[in-house]
KOLKOLFI-473130 format. One record per residue (C-alpha): x, y, z; residue number from 1; residue in one letter. Coordinates in nm, 2 decimals. Layout:
KOLKOLFI-473130
<atom x="X" y="Y" z="Z" i="NUM" aa="A"/>
...
//
This chain:
KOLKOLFI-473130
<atom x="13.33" y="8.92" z="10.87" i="1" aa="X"/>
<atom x="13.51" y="8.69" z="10.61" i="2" aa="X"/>
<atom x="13.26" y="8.41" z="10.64" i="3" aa="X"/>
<atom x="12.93" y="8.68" z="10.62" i="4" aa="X"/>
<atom x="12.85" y="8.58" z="10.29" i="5" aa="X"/>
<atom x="13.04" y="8.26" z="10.21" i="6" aa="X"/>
<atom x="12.82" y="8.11" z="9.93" i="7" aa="X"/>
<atom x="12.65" y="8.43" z="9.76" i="8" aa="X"/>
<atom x="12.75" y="8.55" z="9.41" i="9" aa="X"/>
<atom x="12.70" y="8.87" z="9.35" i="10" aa="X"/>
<atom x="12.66" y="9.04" z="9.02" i="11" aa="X"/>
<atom x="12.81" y="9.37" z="8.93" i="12" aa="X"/>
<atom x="12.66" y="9.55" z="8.60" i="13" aa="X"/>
<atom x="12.89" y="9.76" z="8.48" i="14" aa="X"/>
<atom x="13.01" y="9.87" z="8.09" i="15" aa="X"/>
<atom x="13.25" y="10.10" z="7.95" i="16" aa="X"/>
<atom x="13.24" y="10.42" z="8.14" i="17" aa="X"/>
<atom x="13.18" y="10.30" z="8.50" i="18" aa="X"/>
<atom x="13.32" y="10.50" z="8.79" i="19" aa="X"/>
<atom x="13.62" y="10.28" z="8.88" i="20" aa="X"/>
<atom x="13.60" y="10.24" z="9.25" i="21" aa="X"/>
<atom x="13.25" y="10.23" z="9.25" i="22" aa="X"/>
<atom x="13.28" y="9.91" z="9.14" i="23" aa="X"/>
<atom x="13.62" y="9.78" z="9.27" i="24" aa="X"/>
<atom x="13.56" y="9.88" z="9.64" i="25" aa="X"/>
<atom x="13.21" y="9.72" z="9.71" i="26" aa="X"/>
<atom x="13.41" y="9.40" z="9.48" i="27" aa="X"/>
<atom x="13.64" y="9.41" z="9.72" i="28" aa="X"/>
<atom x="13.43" y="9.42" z="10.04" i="29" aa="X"/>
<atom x="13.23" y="9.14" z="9.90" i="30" aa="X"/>
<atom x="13.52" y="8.89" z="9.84" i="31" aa="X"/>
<atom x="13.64" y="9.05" z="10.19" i="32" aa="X"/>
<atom x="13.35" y="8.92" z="10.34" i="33" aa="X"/>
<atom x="13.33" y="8.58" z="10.17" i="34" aa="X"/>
<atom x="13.08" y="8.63" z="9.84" i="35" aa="X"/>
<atom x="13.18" y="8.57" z="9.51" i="36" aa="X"/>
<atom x="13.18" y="8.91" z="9.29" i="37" aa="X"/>
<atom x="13.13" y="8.84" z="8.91" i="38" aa="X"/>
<atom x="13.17" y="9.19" z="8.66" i="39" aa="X"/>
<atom x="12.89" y="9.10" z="8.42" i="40" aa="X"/>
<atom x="12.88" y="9.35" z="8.08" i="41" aa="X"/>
<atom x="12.68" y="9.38" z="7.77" i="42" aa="X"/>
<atom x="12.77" y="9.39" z="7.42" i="43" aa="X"/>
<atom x="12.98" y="9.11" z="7.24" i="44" aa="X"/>
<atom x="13.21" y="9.09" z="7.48" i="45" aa="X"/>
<atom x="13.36" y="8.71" z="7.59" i="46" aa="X"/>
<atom x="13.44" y="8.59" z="7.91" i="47" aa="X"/>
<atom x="13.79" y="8.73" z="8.01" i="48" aa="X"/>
<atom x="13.73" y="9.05" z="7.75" i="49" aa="X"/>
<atom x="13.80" y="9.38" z="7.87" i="50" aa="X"/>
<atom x="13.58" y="9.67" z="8.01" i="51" aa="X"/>
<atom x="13.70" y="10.06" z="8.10" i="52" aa="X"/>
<atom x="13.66" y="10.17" z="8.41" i="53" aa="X"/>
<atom x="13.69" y="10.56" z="8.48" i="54" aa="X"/>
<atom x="13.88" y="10.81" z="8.75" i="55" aa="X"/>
<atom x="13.60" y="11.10" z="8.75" i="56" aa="X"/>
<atom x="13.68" y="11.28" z="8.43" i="57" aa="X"/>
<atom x="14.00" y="11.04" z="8.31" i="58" aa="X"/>
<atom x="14.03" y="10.69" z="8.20" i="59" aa="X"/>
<atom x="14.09" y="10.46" z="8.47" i="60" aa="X"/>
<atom x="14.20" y="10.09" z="8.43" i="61" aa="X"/>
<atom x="14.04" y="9.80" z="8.23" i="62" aa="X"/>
<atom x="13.89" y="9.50" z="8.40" i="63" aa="X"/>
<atom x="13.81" y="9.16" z="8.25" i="64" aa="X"/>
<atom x="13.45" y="9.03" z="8.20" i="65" aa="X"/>
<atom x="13.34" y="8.71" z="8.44" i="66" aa="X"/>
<atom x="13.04" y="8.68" z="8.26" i="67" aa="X"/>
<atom x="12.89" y="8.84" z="7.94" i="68" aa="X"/>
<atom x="12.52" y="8.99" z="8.00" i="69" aa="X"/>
<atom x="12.38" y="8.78" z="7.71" i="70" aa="X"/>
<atom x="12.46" y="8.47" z="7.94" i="71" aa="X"/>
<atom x="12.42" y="8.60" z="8.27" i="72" aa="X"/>
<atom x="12.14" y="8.43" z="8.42" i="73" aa="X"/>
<atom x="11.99" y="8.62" z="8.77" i="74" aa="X"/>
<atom x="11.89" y="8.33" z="8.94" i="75" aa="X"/>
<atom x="12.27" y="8.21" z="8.97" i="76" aa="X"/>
<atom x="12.31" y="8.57" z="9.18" i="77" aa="X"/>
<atom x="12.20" y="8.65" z="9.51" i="78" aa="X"/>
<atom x="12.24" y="9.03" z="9.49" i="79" aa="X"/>
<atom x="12.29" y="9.30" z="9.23" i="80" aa="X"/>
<atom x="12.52" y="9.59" z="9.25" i="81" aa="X"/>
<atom x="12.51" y="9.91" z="9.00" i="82" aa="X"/>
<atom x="12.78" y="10.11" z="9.01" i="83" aa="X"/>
<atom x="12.75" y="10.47" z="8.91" i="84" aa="X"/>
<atom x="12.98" y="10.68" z="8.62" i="85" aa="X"/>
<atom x="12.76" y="10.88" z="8.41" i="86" aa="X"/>
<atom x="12.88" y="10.71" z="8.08" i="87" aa="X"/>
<atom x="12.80" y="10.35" z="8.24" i="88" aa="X"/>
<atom x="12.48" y="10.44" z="8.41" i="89" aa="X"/>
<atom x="12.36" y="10.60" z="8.07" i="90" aa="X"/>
<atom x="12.46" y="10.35" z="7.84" i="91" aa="X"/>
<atom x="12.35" y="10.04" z="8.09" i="92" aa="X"/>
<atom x="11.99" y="10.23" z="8.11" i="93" aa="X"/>
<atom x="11.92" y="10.21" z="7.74" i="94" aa="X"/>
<atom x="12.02" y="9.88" z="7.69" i="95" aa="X"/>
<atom x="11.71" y="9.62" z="7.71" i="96" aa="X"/>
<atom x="11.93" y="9.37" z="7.81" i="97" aa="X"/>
<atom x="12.08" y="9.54" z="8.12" i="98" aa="X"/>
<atom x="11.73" y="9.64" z="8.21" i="99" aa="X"/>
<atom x="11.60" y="9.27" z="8.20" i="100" aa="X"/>
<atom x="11.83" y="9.20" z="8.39" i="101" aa="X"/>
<atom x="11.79" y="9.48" z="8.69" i="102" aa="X"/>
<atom x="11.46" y="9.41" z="8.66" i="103" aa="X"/>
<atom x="11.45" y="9.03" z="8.73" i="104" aa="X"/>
<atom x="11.61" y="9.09" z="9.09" i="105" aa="X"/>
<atom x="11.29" y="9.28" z="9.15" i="106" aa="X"/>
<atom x="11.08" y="9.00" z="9.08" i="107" aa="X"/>
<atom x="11.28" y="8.76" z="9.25" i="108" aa="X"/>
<atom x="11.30" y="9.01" z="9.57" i="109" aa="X"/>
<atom x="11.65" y="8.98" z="9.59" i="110" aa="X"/>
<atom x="11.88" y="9.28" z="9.69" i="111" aa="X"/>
<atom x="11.98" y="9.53" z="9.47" i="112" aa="X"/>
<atom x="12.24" y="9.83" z="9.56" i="113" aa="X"/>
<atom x="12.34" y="10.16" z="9.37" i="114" aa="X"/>
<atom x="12.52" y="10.40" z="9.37" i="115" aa="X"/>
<atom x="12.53" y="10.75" z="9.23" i="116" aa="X"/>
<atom x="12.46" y="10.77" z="8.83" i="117" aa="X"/>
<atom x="12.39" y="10.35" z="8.93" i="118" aa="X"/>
<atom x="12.03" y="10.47" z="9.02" i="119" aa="X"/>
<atom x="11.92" y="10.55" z="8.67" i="120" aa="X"/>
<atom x="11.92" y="10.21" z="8.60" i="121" aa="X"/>
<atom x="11.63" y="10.16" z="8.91" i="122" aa="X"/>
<atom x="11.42" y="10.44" z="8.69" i="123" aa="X"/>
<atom x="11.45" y="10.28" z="8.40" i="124" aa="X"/>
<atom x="11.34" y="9.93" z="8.58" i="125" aa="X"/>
<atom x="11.01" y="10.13" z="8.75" i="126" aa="X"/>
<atom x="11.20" y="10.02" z="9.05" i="127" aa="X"/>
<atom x="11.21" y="10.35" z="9.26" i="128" aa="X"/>
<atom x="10.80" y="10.46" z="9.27" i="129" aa="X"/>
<atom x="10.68" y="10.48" z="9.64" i="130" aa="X"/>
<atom x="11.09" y="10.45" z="9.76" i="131" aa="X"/>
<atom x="11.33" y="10.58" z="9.97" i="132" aa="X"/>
<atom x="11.62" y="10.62" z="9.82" i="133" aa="X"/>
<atom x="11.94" y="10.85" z="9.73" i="134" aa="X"/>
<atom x="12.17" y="10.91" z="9.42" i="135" aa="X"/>
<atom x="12.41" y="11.16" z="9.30" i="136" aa="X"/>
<atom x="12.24" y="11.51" z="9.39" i="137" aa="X"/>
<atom x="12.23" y="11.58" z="9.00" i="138" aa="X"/>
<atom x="11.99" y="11.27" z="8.98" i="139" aa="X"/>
<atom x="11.75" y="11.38" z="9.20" i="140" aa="X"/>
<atom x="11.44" y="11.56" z="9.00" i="141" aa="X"/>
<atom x="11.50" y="11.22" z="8.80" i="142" aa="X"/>
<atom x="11.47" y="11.00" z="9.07" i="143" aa="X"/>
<atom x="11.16" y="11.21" z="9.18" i="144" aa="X"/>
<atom x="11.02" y="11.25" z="8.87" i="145" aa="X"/>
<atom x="10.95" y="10.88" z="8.89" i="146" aa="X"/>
<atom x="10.84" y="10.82" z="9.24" i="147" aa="X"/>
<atom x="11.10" y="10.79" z="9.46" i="148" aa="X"/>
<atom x="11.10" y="10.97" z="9.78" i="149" aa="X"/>
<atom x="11.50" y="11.10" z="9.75" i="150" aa="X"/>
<atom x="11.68" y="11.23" z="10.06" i="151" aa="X"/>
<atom x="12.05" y="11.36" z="10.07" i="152" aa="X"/>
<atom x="12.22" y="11.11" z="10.29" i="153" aa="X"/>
<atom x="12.54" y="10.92" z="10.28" i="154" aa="X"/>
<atom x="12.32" y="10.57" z="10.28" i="155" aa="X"/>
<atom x="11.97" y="10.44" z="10.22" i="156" aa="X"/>
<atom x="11.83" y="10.19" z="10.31" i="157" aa="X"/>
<atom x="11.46" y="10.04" z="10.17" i="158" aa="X"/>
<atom x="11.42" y="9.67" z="10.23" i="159" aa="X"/>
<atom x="11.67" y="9.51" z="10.02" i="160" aa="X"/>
<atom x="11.73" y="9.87" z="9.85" i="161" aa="X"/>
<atom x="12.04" y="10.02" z="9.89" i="162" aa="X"/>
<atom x="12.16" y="10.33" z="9.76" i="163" aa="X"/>
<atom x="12.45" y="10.60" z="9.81" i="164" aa="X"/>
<atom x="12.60" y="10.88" z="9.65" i="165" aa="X"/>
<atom x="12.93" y="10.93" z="9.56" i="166" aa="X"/>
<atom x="13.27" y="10.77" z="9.62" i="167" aa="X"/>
<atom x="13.29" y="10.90" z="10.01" i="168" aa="X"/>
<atom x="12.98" y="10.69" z="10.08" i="169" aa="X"/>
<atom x="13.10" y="10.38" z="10.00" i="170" aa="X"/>
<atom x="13.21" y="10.26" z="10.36" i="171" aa="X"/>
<atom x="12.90" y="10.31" z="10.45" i="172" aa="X"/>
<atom x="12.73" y="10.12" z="10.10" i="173" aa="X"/>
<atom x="12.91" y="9.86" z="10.13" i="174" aa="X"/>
<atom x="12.85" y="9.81" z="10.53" i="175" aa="X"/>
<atom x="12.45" y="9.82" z="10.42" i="176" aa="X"/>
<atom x="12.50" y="9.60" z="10.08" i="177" aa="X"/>
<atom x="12.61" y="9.35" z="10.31" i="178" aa="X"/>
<atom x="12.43" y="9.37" z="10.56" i="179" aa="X"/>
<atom x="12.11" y="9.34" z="10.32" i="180" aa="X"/>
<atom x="12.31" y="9.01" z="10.14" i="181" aa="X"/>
<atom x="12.33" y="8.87" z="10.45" i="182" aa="X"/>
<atom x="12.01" y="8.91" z="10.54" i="183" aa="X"/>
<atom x="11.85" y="8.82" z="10.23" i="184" aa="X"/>
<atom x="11.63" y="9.14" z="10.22" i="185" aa="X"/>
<atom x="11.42" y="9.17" z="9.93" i="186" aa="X"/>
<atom x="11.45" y="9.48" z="9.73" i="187" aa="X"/>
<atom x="11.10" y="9.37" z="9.60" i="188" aa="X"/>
<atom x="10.85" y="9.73" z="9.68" i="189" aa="X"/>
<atom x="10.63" y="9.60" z="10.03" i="190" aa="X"/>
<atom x="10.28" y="9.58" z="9.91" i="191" aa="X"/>
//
């Protein structure tokens, strides 16, 4: 498995308020199975600058930037991953920026993965209409509200989509993210 993804890049989209190992064990599975992982964030934030993750309900450790959103460019990533944190998903989802971004691996038809509050970004995108997917249960009317067909499972998988729910899931997210990087699925809706 170390060799599965040896020349991706991944991007993970986080800012302040992200749930901490939503983002640090998909990270680590990546680099685990060969891909690079860069932590891109928004705001004026340099390369090597600082972002907060969370524990649930209590401050969790900092992590440094790889890449700035206002000079992360999507076509140097094969994949996207959002990780959830109900600060960080609602911060990242009214920020244009973050939301060009999302959207551009979309158009591209490259993967995409989230995970719990991660899916609010896909709403905001018009990403989820017509698809399967799952969140954190308290994201579900949302998720419906704008198309998606949302079912309580551990994993989902549409095309290049892949989505979970909560920090128990991720075994099984990060089995599916890449497995989906691997294969190049597009997360692009099938006409």
């Amino acid at each position: 498995m170390a060799d599965t993804l040896q020349g991706k890049r991944v991007a993970l989209l986080v800012t302040d308020g992200f749930e901490q190992v939503e983002m640090t064990d998909p990270r680590d599975a990546l680099k685990g199975a060969g891909a690079e992982a860069h932590i891109i964030a928004p705001a004026d934030r340099p390369a090597g600058s600082m972002v907060q993750g969370w524990n649930h309900t209590d401050k969790g450790d900092t992590f440094a930037v790889d890449v700035p959103l206002g000079k992360a460019d999507p076509n140097d990533y094969d994949g996207l991953v959002l990780p959830g944190g109900v600060i960080n998903a609602d911060h990242l989802r009214l920020n244009e920026d973050a939301v060009r971004f999302a959207r551009a691996f979309f158009e591209a038809g490259k993967p995409v993965a989230a995970i719990c509050h991660g899916a609010w970004l896909l709403a905001e995108v018009d990403a989820v209409r017509g698809r399967r997917m799952t969140s954190y249960p308290s994201l579900k009317t949302d998720l419906r509200n704008a198309g998606a067909n949302w079912s309580d499972e551990e994993v989902v998988v549409d095309g290049g989509l892949v989505t979970s729910r909560k920090p128990p899931d991720l075994p099984a997210f990060n089995r599916e993210v890449i497995r989906a990087l691997a294969e190049g699925r597009s997360a692009a809706k099938a006409a």
